[in-house]
PyMOL Python script that loads the backbone (N, CA, C, O; Angstrom):
from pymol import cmd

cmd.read_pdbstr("""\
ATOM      1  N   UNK A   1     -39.470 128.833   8.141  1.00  0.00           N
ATOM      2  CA  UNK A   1     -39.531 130.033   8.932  1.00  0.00           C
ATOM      3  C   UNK A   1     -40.986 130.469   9.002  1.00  0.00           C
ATOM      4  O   UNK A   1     -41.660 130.291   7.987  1.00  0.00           O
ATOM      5  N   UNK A   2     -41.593 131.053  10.140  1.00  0.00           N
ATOM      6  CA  UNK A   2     -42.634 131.398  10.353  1.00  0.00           C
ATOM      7  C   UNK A   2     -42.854 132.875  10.802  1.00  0.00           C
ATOM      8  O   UNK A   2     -42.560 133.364  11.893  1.00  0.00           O
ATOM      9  N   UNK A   3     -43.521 133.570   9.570  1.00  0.00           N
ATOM     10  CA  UNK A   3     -43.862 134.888   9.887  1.00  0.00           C
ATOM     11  C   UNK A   3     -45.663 135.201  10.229  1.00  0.00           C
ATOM     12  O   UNK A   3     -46.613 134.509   9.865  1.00  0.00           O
ATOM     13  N   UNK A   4     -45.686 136.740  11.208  1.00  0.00           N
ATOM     14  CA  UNK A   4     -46.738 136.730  11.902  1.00  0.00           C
ATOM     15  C   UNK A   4     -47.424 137.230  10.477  1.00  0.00           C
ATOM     16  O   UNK A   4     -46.817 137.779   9.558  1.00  0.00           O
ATOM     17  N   UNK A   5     -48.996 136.870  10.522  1.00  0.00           N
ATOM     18  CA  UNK A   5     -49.651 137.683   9.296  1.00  0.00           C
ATOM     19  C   UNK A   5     -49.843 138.780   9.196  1.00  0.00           C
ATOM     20  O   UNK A   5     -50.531 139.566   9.848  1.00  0.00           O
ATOM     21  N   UNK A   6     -48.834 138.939   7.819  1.00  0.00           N
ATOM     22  CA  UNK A   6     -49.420 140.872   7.719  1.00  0.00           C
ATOM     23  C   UNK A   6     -47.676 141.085   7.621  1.00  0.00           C
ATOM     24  O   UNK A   6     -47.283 142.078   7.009  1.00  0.00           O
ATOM     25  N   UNK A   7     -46.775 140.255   8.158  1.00  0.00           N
ATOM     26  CA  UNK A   7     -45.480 140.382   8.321  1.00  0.00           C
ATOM     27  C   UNK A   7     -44.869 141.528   6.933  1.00  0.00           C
ATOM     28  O   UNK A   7     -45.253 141.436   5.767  1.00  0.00           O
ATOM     29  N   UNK A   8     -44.109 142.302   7.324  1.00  0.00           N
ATOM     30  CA  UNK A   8     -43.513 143.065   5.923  1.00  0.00           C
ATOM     31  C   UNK A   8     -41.916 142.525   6.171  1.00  0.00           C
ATOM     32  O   UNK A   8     -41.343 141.961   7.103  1.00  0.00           O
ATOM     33  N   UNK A   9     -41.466 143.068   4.657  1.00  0.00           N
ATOM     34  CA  UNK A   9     -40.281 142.324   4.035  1.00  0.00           C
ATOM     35  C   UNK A   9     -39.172 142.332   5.195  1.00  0.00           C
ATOM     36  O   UNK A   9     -38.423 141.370   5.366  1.00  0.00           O
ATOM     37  N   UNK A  10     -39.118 143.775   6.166  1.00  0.00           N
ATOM     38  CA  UNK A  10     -38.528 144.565   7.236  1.00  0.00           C
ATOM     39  C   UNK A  10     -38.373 143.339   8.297  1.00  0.00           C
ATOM     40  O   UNK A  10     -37.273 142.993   8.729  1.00  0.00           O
ATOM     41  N   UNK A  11     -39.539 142.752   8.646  1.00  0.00           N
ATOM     42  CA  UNK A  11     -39.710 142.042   9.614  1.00  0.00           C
ATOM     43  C   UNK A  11     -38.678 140.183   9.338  1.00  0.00           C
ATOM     44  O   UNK A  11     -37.940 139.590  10.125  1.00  0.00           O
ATOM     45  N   UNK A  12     -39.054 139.865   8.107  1.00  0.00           N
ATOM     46  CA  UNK A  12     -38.362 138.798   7.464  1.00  0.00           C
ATOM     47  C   UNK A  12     -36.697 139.092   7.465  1.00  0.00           C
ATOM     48  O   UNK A  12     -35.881 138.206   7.718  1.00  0.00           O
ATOM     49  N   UNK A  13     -36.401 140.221   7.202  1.00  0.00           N
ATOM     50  CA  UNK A  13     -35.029 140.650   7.274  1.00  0.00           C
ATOM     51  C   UNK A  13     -34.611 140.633   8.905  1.00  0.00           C
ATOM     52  O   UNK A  13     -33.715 139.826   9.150  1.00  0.00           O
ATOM     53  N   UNK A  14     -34.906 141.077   9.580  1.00  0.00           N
ATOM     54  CA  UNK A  14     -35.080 141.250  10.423  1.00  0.00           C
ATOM     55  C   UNK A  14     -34.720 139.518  11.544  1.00  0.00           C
ATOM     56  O   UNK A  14     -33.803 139.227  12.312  1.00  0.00           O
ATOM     57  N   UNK A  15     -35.635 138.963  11.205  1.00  0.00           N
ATOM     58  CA  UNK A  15     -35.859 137.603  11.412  1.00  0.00           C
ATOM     59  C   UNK A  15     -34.245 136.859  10.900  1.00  0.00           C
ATOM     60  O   UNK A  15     -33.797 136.189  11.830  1.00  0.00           O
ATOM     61  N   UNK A  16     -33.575 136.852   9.992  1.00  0.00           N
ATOM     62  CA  UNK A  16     -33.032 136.633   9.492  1.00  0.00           C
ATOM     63  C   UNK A  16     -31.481 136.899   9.845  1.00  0.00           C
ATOM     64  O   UNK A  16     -30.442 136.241   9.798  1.00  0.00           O
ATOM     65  N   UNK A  17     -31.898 138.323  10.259  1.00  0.00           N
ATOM     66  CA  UNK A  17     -30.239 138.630  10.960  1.00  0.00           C
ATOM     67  C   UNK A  17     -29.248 139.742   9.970  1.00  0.00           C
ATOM     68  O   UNK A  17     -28.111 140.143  10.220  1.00  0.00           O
ATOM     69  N   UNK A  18     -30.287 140.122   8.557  1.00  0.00           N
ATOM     70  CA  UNK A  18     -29.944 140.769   7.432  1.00  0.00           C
ATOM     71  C   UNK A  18     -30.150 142.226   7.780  1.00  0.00           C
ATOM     72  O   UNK A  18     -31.231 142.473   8.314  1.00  0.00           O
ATOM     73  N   UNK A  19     -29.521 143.000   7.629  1.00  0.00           N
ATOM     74  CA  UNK A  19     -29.049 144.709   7.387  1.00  0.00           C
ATOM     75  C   UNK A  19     -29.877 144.844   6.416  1.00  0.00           C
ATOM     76  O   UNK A  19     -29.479 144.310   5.381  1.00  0.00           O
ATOM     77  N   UNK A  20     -31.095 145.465   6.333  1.00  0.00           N
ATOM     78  CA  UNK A  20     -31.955 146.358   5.529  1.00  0.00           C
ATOM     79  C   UNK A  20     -30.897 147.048   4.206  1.00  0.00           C
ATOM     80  O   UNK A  20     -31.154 147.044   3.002  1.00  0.00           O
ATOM     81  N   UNK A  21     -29.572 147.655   4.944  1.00  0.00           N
ATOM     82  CA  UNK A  21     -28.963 148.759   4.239  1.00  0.00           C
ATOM     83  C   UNK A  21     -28.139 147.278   2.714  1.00  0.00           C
ATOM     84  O   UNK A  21     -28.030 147.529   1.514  1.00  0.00           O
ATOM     85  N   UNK A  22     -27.802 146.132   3.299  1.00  0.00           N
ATOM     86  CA  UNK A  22     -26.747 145.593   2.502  1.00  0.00           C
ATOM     87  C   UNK A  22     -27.320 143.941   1.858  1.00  0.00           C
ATOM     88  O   UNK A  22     -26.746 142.852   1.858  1.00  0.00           O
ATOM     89  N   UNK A  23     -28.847 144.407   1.287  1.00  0.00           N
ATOM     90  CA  UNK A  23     -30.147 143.139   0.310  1.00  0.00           C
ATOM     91  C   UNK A  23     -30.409 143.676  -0.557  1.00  0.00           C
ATOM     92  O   UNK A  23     -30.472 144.905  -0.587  1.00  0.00           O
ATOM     93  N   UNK A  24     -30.616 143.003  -1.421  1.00  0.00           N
ATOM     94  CA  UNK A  24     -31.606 143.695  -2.932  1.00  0.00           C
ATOM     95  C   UNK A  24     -32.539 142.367  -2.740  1.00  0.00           C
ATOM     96  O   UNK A  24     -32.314 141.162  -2.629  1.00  0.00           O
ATOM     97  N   UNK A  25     -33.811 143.276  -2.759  1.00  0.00           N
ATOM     98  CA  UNK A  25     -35.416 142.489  -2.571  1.00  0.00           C
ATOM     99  C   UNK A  25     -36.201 142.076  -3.714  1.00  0.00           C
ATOM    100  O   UNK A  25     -36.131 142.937  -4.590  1.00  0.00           O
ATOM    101  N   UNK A  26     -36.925 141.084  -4.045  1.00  0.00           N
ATOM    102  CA  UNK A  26     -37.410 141.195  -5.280  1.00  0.00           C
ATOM    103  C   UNK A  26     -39.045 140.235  -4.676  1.00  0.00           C
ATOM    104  O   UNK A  26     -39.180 139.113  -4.188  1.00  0.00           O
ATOM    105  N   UNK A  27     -39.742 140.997  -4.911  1.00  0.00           N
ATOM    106  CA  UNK A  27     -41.099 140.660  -4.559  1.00  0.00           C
ATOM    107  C   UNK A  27     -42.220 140.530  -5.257  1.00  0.00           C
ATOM    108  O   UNK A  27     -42.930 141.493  -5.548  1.00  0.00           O
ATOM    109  N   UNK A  28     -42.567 138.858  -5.710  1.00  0.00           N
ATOM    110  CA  UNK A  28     -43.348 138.572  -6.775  1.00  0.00           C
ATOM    111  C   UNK A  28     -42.852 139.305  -8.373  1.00  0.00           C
ATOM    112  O   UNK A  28     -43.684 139.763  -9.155  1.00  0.00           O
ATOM    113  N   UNK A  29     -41.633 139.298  -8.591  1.00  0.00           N
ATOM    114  CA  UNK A  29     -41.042 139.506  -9.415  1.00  0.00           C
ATOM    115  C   UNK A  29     -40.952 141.082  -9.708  1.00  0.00           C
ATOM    116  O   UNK A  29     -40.549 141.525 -10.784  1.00  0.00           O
ATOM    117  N   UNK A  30     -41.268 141.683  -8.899  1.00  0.00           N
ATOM    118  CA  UNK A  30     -40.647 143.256  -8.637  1.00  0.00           C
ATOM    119  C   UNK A  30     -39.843 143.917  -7.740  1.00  0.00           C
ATOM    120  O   UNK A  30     -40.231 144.103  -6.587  1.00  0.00           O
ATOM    121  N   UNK A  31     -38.840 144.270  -8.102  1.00  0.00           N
ATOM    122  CA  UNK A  31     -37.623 144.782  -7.450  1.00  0.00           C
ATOM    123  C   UNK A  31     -38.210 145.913  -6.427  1.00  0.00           C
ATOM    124  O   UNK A  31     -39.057 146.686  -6.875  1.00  0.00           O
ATOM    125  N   UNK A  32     -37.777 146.041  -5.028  1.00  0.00           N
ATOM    126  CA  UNK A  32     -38.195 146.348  -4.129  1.00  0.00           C
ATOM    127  C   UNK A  32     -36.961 147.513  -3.645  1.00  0.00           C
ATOM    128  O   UNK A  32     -35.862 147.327  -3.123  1.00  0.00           O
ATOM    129  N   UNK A  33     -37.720 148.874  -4.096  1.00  0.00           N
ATOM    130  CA  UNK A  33     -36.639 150.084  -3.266  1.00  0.00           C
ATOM    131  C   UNK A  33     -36.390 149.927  -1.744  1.00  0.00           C
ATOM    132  O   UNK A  33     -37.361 149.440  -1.166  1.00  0.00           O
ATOM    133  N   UNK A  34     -35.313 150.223  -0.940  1.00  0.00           N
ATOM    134  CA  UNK A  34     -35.503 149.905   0.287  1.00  0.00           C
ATOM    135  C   UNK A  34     -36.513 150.794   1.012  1.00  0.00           C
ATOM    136  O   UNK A  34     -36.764 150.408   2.154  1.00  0.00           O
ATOM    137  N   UNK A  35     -36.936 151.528   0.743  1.00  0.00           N
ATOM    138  CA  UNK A  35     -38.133 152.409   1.535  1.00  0.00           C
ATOM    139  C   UNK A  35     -39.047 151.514   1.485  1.00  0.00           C
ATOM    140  O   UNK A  35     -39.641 151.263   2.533  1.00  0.00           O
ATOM    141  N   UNK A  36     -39.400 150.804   0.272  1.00  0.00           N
ATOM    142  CA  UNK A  36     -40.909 149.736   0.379  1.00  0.00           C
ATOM    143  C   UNK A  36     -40.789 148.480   1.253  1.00  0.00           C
ATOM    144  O   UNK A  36     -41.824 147.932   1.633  1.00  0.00           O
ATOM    145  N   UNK A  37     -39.486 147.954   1.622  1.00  0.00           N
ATOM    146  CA  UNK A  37     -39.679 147.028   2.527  1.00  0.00           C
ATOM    147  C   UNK A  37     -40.425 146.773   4.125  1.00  0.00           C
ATOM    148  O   UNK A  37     -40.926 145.781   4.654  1.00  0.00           O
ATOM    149  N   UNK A  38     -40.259 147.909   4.480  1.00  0.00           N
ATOM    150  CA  UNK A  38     -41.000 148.447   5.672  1.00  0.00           C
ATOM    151  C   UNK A  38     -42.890 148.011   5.433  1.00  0.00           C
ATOM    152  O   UNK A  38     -43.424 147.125   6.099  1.00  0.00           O
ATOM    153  N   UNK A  39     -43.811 149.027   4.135  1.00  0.00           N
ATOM    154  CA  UNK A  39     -44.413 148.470   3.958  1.00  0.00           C
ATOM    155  C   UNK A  39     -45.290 147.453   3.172  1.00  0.00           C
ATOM    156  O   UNK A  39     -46.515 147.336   3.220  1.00  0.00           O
ATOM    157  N   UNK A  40     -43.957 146.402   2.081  1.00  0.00           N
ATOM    158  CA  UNK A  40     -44.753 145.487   2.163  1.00  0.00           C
ATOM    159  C   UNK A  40     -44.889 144.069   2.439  1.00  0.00           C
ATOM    160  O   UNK A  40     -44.015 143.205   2.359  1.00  0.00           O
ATOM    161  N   UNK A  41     -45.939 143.964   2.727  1.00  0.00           N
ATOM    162  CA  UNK A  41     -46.531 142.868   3.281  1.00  0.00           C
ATOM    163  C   UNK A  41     -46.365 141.645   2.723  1.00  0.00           C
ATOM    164  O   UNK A  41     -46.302 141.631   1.494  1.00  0.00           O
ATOM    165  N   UNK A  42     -46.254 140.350   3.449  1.00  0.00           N
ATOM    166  CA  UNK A  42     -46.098 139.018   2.857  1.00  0.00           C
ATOM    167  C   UNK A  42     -47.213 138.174   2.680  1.00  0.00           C
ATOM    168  O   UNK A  42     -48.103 138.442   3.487  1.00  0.00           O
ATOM    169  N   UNK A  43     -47.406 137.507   2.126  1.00  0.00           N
ATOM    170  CA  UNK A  43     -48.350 136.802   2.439  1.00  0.00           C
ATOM    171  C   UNK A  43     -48.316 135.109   1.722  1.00  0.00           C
ATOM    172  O   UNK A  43     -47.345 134.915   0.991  1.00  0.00           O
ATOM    173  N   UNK A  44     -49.376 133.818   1.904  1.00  0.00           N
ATOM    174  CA  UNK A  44     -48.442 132.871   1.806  1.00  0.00           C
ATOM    175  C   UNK A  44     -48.574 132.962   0.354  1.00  0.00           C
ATOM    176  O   UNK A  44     -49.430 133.590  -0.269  1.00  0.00           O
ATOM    177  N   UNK A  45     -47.731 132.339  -0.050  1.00  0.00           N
ATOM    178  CA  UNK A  45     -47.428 132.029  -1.883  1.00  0.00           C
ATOM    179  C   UNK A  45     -47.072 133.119  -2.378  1.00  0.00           C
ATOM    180  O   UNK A  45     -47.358 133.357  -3.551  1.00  0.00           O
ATOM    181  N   UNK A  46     -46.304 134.119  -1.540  1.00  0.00           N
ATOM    182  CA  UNK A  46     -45.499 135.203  -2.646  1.00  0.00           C
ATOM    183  C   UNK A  46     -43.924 134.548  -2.754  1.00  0.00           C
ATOM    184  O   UNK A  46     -43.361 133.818  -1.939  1.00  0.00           O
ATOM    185  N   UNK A  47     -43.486 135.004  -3.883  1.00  0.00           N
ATOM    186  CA  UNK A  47     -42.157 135.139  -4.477  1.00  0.00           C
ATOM    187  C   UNK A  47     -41.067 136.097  -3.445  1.00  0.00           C
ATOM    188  O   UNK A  47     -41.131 137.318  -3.296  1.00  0.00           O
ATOM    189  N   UNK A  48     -40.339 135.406  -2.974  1.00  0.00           N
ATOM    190  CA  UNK A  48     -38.824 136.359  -2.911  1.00  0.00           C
ATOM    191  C   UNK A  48     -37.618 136.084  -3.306  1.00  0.00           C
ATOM    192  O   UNK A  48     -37.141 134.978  -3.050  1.00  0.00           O
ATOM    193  N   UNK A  49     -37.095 136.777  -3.813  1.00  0.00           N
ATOM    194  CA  UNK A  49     -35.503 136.553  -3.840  1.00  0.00           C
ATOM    195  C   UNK A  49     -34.759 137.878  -3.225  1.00  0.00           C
ATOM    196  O   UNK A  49     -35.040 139.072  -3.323  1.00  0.00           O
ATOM    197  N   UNK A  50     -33.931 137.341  -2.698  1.00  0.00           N
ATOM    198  CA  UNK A  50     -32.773 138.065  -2.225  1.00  0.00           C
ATOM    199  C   UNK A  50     -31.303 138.092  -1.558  1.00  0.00           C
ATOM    200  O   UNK A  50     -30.872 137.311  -0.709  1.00  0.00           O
ATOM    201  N   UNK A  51     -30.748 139.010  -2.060  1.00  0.00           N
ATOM    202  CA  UNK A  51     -29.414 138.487  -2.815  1.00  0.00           C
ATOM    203  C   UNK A  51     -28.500 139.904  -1.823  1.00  0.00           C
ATOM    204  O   UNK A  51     -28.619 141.107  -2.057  1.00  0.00           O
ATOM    205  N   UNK A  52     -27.642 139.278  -0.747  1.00  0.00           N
ATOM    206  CA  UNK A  52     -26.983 139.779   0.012  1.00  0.00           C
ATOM    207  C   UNK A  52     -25.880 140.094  -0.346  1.00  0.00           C
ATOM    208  O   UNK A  52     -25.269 139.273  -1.029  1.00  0.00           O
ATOM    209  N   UNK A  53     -25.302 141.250  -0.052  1.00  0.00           N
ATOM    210  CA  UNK A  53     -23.697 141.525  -0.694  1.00  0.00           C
ATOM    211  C   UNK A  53     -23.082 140.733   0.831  1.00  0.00           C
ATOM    212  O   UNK A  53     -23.439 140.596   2.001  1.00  0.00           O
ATOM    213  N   UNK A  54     -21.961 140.353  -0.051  1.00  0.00           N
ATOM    214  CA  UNK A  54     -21.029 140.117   0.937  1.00  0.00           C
ATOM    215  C   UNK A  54     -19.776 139.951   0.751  1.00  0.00           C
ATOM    216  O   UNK A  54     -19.329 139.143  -0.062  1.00  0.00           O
ATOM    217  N   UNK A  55     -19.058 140.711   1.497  1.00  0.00           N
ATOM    218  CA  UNK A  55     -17.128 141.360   1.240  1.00  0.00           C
ATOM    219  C   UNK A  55     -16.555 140.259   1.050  1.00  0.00           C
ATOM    220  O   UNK A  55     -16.868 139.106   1.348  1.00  0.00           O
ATOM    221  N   UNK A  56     -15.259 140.919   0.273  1.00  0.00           N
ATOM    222  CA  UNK A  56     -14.166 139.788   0.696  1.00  0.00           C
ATOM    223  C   UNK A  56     -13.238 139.671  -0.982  1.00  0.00           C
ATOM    224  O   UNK A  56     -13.484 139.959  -2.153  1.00  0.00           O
ATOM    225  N   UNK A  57     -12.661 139.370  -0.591  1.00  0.00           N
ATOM    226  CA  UNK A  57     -11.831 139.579  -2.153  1.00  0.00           C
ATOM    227  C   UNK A  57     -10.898 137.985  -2.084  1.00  0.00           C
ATOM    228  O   UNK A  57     -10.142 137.671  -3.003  1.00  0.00           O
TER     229      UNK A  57
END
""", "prot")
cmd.dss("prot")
cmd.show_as("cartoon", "prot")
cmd.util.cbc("prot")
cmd.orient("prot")
């Protein structure tokens, strides 16, 4: 996947097809409130994980 430089977490989600409201972010090994996704920024060789809820029993 190819993000523009400067891209924030918002934009990757975004890209992705993911609901801001329903990810837990973890960025370079710090957990990411959803207010900070908006601004921060990616850049190459950072860390993400993230871990989507998804329904269903």
């Amino acid at each position: 996947m190819t993000l523009a430089d400067g891209a924030a977490v918002t934009d990757l989600l975004d890209q992705l097809g993911w609901s801001n409201r329903t990810v837990a972010v973890e960025h370079n090994g710090e957990a990411l409130i959803r207010s900070e996704h908006p601004t921060t920024s990616l850049r190459d060789g950072d860390t993400l994980e993230i871990v989507k809820a998804v329904a269903g029993g």
